[in-house]
VOFI-128944 format. One record per atom (N, C-alpha, C, O): x, y, z; residue in one letter. Coordinates in steps of 0.001 Angstrom, whole numbers, plus 500000, padded with zeros to 6 digits. Example, Ala and Ser with C-alpha at 12.3 -4.5 7.8 and 13.67 -1.06 7.14 Angstrom:
residues 2
513190494310507800a512300495500507800a513200496700507800a514236496681508465a512850497750507080s513670498940507140s512900500030507870s513409501138508039s
END
This chain:
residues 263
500836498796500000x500000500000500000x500870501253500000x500938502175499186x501451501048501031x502793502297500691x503601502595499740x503989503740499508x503975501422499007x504264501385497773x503668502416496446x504131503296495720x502093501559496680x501202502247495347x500574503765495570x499911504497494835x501190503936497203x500721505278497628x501605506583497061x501352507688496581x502965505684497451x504088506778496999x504260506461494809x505029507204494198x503659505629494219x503817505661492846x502510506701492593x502320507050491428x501775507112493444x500651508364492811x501160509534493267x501050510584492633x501906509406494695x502623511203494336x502983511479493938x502835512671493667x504219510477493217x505619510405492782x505288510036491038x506263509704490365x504161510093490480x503507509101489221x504065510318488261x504658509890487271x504004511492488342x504386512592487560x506207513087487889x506703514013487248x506696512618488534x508241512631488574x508620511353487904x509728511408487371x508091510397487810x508706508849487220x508467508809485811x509244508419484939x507221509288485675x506778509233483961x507801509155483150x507973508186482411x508826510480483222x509849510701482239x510664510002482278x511327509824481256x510995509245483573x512054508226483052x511487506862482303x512002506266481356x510272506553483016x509264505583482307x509661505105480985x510093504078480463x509099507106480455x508937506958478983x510549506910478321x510708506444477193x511663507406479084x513176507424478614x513519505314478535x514085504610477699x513020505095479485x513187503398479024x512767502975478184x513301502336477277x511736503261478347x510520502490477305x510807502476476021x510652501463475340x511438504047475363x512339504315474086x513266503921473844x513663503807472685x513991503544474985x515352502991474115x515054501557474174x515619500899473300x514189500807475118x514017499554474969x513217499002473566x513349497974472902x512283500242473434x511665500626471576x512762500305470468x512656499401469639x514090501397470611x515305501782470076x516139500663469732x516631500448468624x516282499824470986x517073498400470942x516594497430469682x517160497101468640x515235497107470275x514007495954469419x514510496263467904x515017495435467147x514229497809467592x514437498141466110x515850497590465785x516018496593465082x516945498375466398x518135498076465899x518255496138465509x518433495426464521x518067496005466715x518100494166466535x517273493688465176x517629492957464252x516138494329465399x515307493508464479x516127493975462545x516433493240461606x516196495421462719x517338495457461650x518278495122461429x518659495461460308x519076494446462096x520848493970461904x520172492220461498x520782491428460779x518870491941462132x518692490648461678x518427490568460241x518919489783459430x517503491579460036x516677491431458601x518242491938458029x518201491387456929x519499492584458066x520685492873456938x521350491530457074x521919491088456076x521351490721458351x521718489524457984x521247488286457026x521810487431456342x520216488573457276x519083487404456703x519314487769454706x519420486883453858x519337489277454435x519471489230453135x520582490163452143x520587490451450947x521416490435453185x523080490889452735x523998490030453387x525084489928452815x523847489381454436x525095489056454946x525492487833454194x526694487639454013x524793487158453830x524895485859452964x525607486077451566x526344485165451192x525452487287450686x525928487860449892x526911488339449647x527610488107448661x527164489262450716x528447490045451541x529643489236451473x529345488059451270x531053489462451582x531845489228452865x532303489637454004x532452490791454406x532567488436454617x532307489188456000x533156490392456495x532933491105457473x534124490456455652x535157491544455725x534353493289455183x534629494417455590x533628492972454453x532713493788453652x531466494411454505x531114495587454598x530808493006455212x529619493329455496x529343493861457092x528433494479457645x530456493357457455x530344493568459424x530710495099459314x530622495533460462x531045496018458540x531554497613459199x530011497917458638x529389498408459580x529038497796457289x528356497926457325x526868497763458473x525896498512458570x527119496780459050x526215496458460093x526311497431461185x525375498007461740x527782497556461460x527646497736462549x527247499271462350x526508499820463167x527737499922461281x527386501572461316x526320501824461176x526139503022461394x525154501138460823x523565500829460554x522982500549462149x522401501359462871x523306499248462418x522941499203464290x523429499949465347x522760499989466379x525008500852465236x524971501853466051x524568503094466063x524530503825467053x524179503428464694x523728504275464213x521649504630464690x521156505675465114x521242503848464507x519868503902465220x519672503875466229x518580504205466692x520985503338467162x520947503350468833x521027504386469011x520198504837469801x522188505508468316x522247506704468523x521079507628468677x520515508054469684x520883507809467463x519777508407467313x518578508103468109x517984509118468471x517907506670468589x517112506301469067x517117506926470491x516109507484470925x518250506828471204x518141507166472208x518350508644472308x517548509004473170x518817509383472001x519158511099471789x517234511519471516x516518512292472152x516983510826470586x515037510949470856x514402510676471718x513219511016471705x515029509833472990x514621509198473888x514414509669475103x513524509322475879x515459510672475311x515827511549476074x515092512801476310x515286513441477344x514138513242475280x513201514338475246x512155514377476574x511998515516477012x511452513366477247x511397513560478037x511725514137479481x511142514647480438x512743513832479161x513733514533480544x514110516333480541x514657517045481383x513715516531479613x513794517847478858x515032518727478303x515234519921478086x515912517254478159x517112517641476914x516814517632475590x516621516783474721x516833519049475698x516544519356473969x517798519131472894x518691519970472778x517765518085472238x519448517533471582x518599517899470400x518891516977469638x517688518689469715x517569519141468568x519242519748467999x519833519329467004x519802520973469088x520355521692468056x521563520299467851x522305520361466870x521642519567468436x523007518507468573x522742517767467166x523698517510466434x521433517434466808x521075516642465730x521604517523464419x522461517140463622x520915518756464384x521173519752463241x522387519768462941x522699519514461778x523579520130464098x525254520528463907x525037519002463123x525194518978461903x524735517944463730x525837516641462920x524919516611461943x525482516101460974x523803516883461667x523452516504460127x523902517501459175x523844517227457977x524420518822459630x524840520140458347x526304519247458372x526840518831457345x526861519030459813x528082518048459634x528114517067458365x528772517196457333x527410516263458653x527195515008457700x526731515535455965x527066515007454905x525826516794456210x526247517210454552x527043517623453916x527029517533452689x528491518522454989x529455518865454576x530358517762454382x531188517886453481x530345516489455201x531385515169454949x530766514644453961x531339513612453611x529697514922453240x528998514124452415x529491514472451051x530212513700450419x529094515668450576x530149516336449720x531338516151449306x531742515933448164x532156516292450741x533716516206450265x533710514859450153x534647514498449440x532798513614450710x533286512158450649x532586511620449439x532679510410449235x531866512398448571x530826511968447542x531137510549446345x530501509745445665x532759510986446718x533339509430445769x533117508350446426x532543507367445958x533710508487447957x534059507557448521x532650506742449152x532677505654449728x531514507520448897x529748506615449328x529727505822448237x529672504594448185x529803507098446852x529413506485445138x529901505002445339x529279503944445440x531088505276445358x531601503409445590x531647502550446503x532061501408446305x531254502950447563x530788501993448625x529175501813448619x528601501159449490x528435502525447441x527734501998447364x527118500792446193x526246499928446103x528563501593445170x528168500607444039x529141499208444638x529216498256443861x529899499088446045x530115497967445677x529638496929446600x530072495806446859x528267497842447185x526856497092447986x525734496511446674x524838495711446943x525899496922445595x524992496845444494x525921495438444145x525243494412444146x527096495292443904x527857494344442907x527858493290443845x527781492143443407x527941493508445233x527432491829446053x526306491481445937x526065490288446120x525251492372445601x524078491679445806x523701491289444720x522961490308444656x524216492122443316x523596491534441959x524783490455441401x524606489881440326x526032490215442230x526920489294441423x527342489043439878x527315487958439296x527723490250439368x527812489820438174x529179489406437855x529614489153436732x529919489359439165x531328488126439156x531705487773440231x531006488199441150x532643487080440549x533079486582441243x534366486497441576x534879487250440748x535176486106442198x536983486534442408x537179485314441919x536498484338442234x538536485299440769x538858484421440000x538367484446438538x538948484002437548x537039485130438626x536628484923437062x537098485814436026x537284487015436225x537275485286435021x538598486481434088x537199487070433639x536080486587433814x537515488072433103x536201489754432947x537101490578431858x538300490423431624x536282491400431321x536963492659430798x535614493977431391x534387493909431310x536352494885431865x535531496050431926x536079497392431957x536882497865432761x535352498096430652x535911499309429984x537346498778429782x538257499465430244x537709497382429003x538578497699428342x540021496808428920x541004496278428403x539501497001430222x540503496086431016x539752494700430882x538534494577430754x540929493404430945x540965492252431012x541794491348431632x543021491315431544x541087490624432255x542117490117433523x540956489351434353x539732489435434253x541945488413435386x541243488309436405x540980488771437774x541870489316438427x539667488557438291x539224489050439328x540109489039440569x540215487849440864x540772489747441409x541691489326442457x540884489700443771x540810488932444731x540142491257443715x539448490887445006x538213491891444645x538360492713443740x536992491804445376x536007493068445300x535766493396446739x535114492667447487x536603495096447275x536453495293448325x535193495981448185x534305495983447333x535403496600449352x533940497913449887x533830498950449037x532778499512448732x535397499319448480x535283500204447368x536148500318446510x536886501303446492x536220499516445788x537131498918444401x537567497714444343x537960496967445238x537443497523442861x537713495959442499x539254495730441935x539737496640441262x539795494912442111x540833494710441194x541329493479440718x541255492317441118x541931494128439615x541632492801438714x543298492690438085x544080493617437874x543446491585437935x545364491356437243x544952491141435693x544121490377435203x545676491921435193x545371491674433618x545847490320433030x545975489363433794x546116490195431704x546638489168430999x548103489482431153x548758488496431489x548695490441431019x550007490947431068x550759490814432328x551976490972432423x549854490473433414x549861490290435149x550263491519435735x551010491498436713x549680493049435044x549678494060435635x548529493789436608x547636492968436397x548673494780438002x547303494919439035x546218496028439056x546374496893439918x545368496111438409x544541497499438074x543499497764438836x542587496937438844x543419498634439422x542171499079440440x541005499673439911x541269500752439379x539546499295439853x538666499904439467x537970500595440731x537946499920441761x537516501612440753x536650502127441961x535057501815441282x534577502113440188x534577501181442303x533496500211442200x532397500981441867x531416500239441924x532011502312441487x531156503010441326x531258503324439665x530293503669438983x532580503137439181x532385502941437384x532709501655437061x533199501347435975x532346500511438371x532570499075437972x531176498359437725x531024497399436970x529692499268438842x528790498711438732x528037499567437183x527168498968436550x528650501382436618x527846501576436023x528853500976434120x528684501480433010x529480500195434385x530252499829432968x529957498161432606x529701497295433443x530039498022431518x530199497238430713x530525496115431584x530842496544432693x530568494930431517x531178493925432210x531089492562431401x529945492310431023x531948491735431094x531820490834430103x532611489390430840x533841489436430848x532061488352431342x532270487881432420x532833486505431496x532108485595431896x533386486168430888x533839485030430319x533673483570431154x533733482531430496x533438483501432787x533068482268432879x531913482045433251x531648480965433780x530824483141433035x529650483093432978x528668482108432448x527572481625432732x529868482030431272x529040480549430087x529886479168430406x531072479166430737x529191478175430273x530092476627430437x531013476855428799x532217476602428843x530600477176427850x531308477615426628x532054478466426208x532014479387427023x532850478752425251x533413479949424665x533925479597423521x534691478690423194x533384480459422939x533870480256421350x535468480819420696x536053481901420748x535771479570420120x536904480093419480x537066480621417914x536512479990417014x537529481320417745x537663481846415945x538928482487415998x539563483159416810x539096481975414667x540643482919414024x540304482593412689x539325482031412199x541750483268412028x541394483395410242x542758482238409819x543739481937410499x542357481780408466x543508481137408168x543420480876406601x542498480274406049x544736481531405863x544905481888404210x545397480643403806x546224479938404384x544832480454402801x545264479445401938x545575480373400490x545343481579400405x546119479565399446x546462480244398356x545679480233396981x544950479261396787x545748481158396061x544306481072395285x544697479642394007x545855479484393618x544133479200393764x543759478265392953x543517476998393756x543359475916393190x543486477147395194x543271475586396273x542207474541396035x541425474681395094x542167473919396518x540789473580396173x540090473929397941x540487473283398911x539249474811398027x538664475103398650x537583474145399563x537644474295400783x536892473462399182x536477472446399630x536973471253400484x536491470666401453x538550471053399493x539161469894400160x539893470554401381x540142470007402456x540157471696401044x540975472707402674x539411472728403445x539541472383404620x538411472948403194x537614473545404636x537684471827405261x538141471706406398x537228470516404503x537226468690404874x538702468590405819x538735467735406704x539446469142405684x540983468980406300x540576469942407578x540722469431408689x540113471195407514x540460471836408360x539503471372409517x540013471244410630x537973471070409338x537100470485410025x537450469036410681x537139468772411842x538097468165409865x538992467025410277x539700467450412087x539602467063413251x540340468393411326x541589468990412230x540716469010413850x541109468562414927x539479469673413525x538605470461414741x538508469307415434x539169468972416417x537345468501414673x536691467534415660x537890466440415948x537472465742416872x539143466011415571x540062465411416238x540523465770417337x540884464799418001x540678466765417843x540606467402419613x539480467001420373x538315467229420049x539852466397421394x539307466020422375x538277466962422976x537244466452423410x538430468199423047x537464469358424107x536933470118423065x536275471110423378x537111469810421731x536330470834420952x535112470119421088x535127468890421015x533890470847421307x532336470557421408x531775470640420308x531872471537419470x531048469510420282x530271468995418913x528989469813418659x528439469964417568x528626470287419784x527525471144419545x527721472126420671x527814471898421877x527772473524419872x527415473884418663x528633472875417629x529504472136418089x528327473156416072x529367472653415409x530522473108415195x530305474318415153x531461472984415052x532792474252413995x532068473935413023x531194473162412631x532863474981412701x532435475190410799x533536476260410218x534145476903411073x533794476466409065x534912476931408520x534212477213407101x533537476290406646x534302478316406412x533993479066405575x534692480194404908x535612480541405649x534650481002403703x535199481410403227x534487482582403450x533307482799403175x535611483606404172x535573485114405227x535654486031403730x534686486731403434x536604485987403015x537747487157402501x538323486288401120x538654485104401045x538304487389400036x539430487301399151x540004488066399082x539839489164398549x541093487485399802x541812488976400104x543161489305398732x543343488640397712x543929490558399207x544543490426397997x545684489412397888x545890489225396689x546018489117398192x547284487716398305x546596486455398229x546922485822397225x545745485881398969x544754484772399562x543597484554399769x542754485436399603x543372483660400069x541694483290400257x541575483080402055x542001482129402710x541055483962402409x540709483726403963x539832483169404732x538813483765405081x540094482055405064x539124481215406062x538958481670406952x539879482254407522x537567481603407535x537171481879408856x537031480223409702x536241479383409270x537819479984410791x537985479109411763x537384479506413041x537954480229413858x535885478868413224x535114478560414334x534943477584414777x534797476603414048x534885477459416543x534682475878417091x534642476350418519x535297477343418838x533855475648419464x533527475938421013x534151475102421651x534376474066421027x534626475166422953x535513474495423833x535299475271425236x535407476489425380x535066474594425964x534780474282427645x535236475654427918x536191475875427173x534887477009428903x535506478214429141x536570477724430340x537054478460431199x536719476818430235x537810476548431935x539004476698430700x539853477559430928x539118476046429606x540037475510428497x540261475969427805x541184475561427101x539486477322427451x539227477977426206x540817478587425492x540999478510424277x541788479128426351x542934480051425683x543788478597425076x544095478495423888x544061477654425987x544813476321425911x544606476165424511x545316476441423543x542927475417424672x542634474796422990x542653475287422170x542816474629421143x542507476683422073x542510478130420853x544140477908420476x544431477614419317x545242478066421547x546273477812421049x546792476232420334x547412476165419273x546472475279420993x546613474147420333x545525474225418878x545990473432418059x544585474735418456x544015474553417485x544259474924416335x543927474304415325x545154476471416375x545702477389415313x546921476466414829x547241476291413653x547855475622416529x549082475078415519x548277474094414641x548228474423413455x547638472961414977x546751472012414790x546097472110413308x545919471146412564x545852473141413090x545072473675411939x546164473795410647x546118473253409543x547272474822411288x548664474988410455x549101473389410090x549265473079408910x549252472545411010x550262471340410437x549950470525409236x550693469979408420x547966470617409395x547226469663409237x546729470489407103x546411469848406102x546879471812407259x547031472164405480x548198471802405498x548192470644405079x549819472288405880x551025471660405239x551397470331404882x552018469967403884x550925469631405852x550747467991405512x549906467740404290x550234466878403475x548686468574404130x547716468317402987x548462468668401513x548308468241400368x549240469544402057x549788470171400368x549211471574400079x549193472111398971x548792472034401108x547970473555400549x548963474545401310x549186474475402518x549470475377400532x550028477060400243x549673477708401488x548455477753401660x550107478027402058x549715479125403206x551261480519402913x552432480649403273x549993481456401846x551089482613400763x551338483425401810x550597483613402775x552362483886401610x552644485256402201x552133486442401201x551823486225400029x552081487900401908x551206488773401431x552317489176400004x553533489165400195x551868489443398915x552898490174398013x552151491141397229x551167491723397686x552494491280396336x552059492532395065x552645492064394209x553720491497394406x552052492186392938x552654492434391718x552717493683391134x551754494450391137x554264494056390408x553645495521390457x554398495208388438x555209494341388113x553711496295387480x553284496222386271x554206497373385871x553890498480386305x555661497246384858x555995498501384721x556031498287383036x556185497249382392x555828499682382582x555409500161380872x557070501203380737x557339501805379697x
END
């Protein structure tokens, strides 16, 4: 009785702290329930190297705030405190405007995956493989085994051409024979040549056709698909493969010349 006697004198001095719990225990629920729902459908995506500074600046970030709102009861007015750090936060926003752009495009490139580390790529031009995709830039080792840094904000808005995207990859090159050949019996030799390799794929077919008459030669076009794990290997074994297999046949492979006509 003394108890519930002194909570009615005292019912208008307690309120405010009441309601100061009650908010941040509000404040908590949210944060939690948000760091679950970024787990449940970024963190899986993410790495964890990637995704834990994100979390955590998201869940301490609403505690903050949650509770600085929380506090109004008590009759700390943290308005002007909010204003300084948000004109704050537009002036860091500004000067940091690169450094979000790409931490955010490289929250976009975990979640839409359009590669992976290891997979050889070309984008805008560069080609190479994938070595790592941080928080904010990708980099990639070329063919040449230079190390090139993309900042992930002209990585998510460019071109991207992911070569092990497909179980396939097509191979083509050109290859001259000399004019009077018999054309027919070179494309039977050269198709020979294809499907005698082990990893060239039967379907789609190779096929070999006449590209170019050019001025020296007759230019074949050499097409055929092979596994993308294999693809540079068999392209190179196929060109020698192709070469041995007209010289053995007896067909001309001209070098370029001119004839020139003097009066």
């Amino acid at each position: 009785m003394d108890l519930l006697k002194w909570l009615e004198e005292n019912w208008e001095r307690i309120l405010p702290y009441v309601l100061v719990l009650l908010g941040i225990a509000v404040t908590v629920f949210i944060a939690l329930f948000v760091k679950a729902l970024m787990r449940r459908s970024l963190g899986r995506r993410m790495p964890k190297h990637a995704y834990s500074p994100l979390e955590k600046l998201v869940y301490y970030g609403l505690i903050v705030v949650g509770v600085i709102y929380s506090l109004k009861p008590l009759g700390l007015n943290l308005t002007g405190l909010l204003m300084a750090g948000g004109v704050l936060g537009i002036v860091i926003g500004f000067a940091s405007q690169a450094v979000v752009s790409n931490l955010l495009g490289g929250l976009f490139i975990y979640i839409e995956r359009p590669m992976k580390i290891g997979d050889p790529v070309e984008i805008e031009g560069v080609g190479g493989e994938v070595l790592d995709i941080s928080v904010l830039s990708t980099r990639i080792r070329t063919w040449d085994g230079y190390v090139v840094r993309l900042p992930n904000s002209r990585v998510f808005n460019a071109h991207i051409t992911n070569y092990a995207a497909i179980p396939a990859r097509r191979i083509d090159f050109a290859v001259s024979i000399a004019y009077g050949s018999d054309i027919p019996a070179a494309r039977e030799a050269i198709m020979g040549a294809l499907r005698s390799h082990p990893l060239v794929l039967e379907n789609p077919e190779p096929e070999v056709y006449v590209e170019e008459l050019g001025d020296s030669a007759i230019v074949l076009r050499v097409r055929a698909w092979a596994p993308t794990k294999v693809w540079f290997p068999v392209k190179k074994e196929l060109v020698e493969l192709v070469y041995r297999t007209l010289v053995e046949r007896g067909f001309e492979i001209p070098f370029p010349q001119m004839d020139v006509h003097l009066k």
